[in-house]
PDB file of N, H, CA, C and O in Angstrom:
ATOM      1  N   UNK A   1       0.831  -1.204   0.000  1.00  0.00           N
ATOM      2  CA  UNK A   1       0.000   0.000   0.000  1.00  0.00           C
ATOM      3  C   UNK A   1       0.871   1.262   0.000  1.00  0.00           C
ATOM      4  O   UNK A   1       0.648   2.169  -0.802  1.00  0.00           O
ATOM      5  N   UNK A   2       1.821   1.319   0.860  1.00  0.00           N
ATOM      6  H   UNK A   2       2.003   0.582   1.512  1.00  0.00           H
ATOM      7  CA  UNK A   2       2.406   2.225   1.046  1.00  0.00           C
ATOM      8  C   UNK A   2       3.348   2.535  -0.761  1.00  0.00           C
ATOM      9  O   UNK A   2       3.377   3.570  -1.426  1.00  0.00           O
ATOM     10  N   UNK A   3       3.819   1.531  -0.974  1.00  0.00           N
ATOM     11  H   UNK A   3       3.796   0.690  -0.434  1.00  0.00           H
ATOM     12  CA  UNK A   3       4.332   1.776  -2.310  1.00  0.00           C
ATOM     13  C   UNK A   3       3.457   2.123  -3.257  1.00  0.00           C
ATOM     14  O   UNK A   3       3.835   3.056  -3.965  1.00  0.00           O
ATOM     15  N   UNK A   4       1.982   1.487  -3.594  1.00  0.00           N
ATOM     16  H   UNK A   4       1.674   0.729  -3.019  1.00  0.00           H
ATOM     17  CA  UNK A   4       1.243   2.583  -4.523  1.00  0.00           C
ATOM     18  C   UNK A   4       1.170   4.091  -4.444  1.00  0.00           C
ATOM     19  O   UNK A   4       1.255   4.884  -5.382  1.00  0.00           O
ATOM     20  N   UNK A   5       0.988   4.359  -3.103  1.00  0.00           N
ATOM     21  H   UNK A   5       0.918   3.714  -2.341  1.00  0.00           H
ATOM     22  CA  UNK A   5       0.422   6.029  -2.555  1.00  0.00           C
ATOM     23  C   UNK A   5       2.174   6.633  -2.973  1.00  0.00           C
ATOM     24  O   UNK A   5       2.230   7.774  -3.433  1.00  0.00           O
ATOM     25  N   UNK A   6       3.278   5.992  -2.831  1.00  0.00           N
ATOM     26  H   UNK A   6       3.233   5.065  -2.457  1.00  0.00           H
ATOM     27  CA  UNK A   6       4.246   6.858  -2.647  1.00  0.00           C
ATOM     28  C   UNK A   6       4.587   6.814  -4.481  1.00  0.00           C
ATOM     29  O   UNK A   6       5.333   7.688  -4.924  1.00  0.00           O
ATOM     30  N   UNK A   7       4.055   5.867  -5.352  1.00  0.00           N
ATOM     31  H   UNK A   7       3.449   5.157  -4.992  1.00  0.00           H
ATOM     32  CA  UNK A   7       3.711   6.334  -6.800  1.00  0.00           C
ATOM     33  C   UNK A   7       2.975   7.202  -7.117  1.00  0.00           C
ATOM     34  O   UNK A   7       3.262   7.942  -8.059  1.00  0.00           O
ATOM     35  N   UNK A   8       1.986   7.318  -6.506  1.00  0.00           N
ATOM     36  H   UNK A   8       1.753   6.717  -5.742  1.00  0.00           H
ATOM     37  CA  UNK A   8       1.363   8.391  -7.231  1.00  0.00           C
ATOM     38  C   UNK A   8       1.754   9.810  -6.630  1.00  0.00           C
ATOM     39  O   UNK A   8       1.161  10.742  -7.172  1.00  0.00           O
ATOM     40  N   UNK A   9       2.716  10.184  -5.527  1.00  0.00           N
ATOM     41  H   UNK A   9       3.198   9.427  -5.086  1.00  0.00           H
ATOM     42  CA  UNK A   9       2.428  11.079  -5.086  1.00  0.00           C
ATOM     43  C   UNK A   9       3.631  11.524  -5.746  1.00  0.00           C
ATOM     44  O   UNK A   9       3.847  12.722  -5.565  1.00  0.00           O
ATOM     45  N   UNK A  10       4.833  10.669  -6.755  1.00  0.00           N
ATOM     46  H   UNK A  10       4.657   9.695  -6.903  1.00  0.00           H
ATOM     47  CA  UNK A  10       6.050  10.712  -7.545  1.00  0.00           C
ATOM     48  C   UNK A  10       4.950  11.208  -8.728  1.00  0.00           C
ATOM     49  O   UNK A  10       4.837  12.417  -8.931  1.00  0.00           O
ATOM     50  N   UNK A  11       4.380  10.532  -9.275  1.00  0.00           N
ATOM     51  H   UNK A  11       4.471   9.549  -9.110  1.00  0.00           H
ATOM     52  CA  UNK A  11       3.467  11.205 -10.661  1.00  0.00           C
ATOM     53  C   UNK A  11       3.231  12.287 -10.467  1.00  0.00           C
ATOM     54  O   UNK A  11       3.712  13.132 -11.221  1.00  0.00           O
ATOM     55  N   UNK A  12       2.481  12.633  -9.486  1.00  0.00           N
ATOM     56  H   UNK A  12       2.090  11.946  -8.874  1.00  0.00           H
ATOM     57  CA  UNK A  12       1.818  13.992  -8.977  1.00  0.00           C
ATOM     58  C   UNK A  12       3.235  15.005  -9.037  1.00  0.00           C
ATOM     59  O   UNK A  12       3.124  15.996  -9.759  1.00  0.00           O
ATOM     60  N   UNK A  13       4.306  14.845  -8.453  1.00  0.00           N
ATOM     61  H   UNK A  13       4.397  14.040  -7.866  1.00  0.00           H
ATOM     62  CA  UNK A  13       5.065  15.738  -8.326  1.00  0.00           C
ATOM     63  C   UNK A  13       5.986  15.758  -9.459  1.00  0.00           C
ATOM     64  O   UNK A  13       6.849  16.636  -9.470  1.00  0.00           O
ATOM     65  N   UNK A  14       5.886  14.414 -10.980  1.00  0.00           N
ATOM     66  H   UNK A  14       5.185  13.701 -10.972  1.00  0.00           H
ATOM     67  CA  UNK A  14       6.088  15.314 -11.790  1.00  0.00           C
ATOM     68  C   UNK A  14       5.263  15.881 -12.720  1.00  0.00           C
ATOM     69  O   UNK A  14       5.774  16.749 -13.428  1.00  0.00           O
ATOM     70  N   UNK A  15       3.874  15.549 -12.932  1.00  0.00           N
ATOM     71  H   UNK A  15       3.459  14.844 -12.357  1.00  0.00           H
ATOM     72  CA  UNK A  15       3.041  16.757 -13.390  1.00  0.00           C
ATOM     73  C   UNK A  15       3.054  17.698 -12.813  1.00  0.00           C
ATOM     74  O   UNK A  15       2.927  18.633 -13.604  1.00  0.00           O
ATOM     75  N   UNK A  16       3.183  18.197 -11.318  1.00  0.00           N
ATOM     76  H   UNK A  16       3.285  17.438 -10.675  1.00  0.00           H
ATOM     77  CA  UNK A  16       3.465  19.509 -10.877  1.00  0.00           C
ATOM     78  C   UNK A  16       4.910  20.186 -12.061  1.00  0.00           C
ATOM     79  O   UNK A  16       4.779  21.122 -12.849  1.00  0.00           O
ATOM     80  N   UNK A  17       5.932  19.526 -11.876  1.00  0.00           N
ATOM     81  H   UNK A  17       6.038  18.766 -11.236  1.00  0.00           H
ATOM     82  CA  UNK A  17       7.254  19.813 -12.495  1.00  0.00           C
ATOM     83  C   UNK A  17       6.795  20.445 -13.897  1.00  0.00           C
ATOM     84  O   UNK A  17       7.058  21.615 -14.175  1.00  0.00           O
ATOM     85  N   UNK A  18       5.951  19.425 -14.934  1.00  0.00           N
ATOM     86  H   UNK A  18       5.738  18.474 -14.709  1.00  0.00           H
ATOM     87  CA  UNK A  18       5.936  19.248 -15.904  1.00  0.00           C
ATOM     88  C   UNK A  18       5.315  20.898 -16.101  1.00  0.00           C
ATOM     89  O   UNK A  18       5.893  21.746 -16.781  1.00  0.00           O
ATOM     90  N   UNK A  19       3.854  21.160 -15.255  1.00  0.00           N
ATOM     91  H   UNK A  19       3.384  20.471 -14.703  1.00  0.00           H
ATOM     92  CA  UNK A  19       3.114  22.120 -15.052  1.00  0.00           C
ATOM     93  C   UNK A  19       3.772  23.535 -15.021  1.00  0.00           C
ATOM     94  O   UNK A  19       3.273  24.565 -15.473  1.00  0.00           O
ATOM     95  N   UNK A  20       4.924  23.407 -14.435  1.00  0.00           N
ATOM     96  H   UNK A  20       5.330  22.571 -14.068  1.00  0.00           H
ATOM     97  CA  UNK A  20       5.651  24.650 -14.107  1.00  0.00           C
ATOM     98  C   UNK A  20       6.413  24.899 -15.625  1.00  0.00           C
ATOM     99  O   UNK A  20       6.426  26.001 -16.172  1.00  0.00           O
ATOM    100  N   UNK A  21       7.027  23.700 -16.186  1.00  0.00           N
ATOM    101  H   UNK A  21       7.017  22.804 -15.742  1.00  0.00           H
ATOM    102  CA  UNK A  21       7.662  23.586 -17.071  1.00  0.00           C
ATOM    103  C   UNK A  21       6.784  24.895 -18.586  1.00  0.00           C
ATOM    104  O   UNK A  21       7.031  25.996 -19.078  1.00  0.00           O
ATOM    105  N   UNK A  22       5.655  23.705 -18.737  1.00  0.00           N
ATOM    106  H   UNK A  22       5.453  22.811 -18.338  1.00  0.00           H
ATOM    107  CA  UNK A  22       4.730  25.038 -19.379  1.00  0.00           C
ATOM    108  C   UNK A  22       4.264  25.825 -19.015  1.00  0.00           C
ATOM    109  O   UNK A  22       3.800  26.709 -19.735  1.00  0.00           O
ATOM    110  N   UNK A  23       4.217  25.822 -18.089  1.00  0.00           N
ATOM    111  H   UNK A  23       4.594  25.104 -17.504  1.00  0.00           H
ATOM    112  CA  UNK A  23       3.356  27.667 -17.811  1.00  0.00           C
ATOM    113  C   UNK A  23       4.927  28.376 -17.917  1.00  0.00           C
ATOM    114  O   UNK A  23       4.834  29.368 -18.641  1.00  0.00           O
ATOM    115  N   UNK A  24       6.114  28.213 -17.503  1.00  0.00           N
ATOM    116  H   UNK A  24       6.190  27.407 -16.916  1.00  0.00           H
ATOM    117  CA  UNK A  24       7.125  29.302 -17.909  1.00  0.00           C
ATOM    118  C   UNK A  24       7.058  29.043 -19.476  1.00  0.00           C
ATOM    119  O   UNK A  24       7.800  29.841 -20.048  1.00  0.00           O
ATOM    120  N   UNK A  25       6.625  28.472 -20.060  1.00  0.00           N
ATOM    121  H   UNK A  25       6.022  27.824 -19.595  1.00  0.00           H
ATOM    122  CA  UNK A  25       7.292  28.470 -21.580  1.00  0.00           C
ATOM    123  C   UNK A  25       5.864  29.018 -22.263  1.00  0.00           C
ATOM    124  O   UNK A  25       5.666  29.574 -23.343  1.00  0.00           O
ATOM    125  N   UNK A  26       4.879  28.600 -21.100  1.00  0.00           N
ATOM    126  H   UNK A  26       5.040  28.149 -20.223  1.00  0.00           H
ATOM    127  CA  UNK A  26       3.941  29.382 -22.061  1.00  0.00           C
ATOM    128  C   UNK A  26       2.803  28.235 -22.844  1.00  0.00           C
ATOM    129  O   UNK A  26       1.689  28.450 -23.323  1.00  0.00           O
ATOM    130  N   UNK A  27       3.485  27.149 -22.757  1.00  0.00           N
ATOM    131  H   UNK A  27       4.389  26.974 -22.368  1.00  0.00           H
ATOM    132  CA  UNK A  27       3.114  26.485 -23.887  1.00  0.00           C
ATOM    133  C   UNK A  27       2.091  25.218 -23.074  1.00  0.00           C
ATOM    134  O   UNK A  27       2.548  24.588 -22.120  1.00  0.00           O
ATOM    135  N   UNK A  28       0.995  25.027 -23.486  1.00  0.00           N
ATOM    136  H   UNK A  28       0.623  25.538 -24.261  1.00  0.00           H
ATOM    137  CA  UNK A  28       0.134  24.530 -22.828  1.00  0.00           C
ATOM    138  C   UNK A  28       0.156  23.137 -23.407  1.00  0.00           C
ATOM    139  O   UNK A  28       0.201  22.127 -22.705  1.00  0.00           O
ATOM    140  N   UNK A  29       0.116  23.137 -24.917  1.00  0.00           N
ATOM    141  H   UNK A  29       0.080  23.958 -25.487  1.00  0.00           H
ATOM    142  CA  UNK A  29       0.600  21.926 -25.371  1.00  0.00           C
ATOM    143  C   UNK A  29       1.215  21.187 -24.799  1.00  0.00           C
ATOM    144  O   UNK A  29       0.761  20.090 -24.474  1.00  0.00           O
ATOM    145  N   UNK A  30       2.749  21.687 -24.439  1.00  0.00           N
ATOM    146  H   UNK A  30       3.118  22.578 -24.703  1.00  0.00           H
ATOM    147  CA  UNK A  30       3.766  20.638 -23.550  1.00  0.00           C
ATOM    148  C   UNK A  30       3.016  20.279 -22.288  1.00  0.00           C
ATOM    149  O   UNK A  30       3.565  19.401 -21.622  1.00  0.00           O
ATOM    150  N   UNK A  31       1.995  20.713 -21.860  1.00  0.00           N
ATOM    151  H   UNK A  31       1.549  21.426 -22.401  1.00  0.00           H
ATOM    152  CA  UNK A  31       1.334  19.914 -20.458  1.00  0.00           C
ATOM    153  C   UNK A  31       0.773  18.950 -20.744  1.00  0.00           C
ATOM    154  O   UNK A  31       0.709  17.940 -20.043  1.00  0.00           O
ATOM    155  N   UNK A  32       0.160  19.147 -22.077  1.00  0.00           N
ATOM    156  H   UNK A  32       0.212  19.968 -22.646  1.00  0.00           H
ATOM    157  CA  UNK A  32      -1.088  17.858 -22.451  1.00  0.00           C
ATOM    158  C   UNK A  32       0.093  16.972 -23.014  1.00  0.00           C
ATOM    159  O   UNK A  32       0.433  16.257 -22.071  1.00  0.00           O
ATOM    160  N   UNK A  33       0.579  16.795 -23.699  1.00  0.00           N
ATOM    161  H   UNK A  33       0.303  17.376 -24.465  1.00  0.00           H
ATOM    162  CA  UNK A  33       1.572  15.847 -23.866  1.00  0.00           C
ATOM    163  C   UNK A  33       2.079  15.161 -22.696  1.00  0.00           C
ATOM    164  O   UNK A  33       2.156  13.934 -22.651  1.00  0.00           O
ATOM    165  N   UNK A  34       2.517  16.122 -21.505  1.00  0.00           N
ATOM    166  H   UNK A  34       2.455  17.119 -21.542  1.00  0.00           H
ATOM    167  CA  UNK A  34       2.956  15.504 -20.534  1.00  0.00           C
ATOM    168  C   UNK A  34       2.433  14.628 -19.657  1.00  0.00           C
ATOM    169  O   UNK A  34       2.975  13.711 -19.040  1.00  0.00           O
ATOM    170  N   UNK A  35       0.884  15.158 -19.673  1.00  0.00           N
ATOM    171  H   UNK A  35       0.443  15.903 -20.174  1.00  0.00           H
ATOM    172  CA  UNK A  35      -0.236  14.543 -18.830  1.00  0.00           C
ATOM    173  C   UNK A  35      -0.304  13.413 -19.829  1.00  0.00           C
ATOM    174  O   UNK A  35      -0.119  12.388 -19.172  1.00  0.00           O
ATOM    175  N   UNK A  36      -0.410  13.227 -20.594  1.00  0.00           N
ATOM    176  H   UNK A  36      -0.560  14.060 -21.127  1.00  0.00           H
ATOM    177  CA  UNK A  36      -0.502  11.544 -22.004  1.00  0.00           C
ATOM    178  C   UNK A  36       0.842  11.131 -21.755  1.00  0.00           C
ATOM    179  O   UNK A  36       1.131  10.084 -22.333  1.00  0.00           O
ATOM    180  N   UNK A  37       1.496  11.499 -21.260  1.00  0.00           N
ATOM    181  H   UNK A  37       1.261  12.351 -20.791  1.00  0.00           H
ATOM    182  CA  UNK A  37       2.532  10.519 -21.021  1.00  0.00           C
ATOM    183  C   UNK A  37       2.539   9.948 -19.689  1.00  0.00           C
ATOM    184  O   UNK A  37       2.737   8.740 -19.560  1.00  0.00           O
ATOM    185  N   UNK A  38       2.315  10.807 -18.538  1.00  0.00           N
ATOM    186  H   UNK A  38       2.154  11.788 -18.643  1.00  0.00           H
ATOM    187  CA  UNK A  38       2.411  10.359 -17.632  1.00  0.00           C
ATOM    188  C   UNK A  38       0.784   9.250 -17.475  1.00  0.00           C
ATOM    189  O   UNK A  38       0.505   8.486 -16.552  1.00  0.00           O
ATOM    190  N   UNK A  39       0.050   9.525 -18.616  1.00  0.00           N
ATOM    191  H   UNK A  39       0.278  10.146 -19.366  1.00  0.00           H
ATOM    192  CA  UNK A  39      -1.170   8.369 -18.228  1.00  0.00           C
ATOM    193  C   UNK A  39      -0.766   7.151 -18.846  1.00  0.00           C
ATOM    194  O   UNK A  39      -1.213   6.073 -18.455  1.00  0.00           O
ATOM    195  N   UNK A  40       0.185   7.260 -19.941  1.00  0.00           N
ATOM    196  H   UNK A  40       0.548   8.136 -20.259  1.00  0.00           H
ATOM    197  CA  UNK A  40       0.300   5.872 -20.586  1.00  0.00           C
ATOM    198  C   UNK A  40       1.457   5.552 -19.580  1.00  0.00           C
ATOM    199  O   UNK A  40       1.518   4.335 -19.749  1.00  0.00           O
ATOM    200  N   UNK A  41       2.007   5.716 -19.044  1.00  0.00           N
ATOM    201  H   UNK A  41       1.957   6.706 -18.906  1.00  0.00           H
ATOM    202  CA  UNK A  41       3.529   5.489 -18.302  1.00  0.00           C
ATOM    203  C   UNK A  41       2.307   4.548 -17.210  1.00  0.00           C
ATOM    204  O   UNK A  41       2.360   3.318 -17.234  1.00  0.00           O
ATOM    205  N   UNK A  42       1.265   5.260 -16.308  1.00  0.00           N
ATOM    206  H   UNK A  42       1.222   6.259 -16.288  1.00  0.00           H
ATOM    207  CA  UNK A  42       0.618   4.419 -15.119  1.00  0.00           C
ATOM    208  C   UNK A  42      -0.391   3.267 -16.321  1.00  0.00           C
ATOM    209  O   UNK A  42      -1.425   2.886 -15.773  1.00  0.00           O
ATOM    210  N   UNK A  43      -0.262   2.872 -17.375  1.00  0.00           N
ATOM    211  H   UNK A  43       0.578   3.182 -17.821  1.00  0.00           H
ATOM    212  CA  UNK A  43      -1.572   2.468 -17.724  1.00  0.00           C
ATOM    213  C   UNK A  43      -0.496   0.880 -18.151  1.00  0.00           C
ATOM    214  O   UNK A  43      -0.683  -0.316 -17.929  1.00  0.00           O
ATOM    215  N   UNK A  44       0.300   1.425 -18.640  1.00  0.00           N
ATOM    216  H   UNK A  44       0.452   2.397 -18.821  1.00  0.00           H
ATOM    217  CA  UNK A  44       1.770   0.721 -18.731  1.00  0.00           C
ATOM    218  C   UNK A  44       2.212  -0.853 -17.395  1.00  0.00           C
ATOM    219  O   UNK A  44       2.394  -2.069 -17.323  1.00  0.00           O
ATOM    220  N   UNK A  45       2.170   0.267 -16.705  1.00  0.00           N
ATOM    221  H   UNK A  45       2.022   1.254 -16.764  1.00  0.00           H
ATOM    222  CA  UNK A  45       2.576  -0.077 -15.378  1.00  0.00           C
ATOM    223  C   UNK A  45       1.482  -1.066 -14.783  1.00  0.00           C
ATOM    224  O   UNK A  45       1.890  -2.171 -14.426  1.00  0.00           O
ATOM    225  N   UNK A  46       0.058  -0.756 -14.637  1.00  0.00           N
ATOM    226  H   UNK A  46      -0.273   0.141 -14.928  1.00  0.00           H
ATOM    227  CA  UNK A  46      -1.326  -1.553 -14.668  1.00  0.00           C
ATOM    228  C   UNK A  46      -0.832  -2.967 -15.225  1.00  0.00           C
ATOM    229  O   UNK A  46      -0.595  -3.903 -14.462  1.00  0.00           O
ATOM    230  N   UNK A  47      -0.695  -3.052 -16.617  1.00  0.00           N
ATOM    231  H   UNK A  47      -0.888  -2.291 -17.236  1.00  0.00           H
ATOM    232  CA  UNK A  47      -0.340  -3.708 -17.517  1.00  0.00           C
ATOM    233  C   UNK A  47       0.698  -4.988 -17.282  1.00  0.00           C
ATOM    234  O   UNK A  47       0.557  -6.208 -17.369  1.00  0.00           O
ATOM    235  N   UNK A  48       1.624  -4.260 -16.999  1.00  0.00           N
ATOM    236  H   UNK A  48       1.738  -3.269 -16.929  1.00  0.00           H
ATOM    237  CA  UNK A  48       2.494  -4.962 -16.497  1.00  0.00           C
ATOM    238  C   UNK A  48       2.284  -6.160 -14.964  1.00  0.00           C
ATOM    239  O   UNK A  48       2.693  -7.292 -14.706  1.00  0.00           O
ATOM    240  N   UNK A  49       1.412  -5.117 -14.232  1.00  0.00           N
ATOM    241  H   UNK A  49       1.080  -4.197 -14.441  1.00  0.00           H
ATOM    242  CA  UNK A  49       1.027  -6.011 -13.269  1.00  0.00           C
ATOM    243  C   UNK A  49       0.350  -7.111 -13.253  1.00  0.00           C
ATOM    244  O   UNK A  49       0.485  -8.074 -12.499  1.00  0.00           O
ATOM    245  N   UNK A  50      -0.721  -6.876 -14.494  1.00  0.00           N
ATOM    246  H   UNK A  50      -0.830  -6.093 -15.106  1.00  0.00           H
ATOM    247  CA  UNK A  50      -1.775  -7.685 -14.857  1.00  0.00           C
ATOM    248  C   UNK A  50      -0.818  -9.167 -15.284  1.00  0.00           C
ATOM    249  O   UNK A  50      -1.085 -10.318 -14.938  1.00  0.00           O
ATOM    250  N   UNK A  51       0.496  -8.646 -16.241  1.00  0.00           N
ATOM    251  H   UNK A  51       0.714  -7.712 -16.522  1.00  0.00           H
ATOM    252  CA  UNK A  51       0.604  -9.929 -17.437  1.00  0.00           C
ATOM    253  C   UNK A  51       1.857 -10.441 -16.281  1.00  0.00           C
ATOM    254  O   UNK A  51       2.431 -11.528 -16.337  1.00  0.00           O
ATOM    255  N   UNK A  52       2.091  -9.420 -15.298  1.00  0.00           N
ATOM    256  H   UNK A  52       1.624  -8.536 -15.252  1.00  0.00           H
ATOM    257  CA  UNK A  52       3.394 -10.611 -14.641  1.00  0.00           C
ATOM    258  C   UNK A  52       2.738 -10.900 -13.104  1.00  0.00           C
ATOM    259  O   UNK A  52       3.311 -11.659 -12.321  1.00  0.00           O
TER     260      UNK A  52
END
């Protein structure tokens, strides 16, 4: 348990990162990209649990 919560709270803090990343650049695009990555990265990970 403790290792799921301390994943997501690593995701969370790098969409925060990612968040800061575009808003200095401006570019909102680079968030949505980032947020699709960081969903296929956990969907990935699901995945993995499932097939091993």
């Amino acid at each position: 348990m403790k290792k799921e919560s301390l994943k997501k709270f690593v995701l969370f803090k790098q969409e925060m990162m990612w968040l800061s990343v575009a808003s200095s650049v401006g570019n909102l695009e680079t968030l949505e990209k980032a947020r699709e990555k960081i969903k296929n990265l956990e969907a990935l990970d699901i995945y993995n649990k499932i097939v091993n």
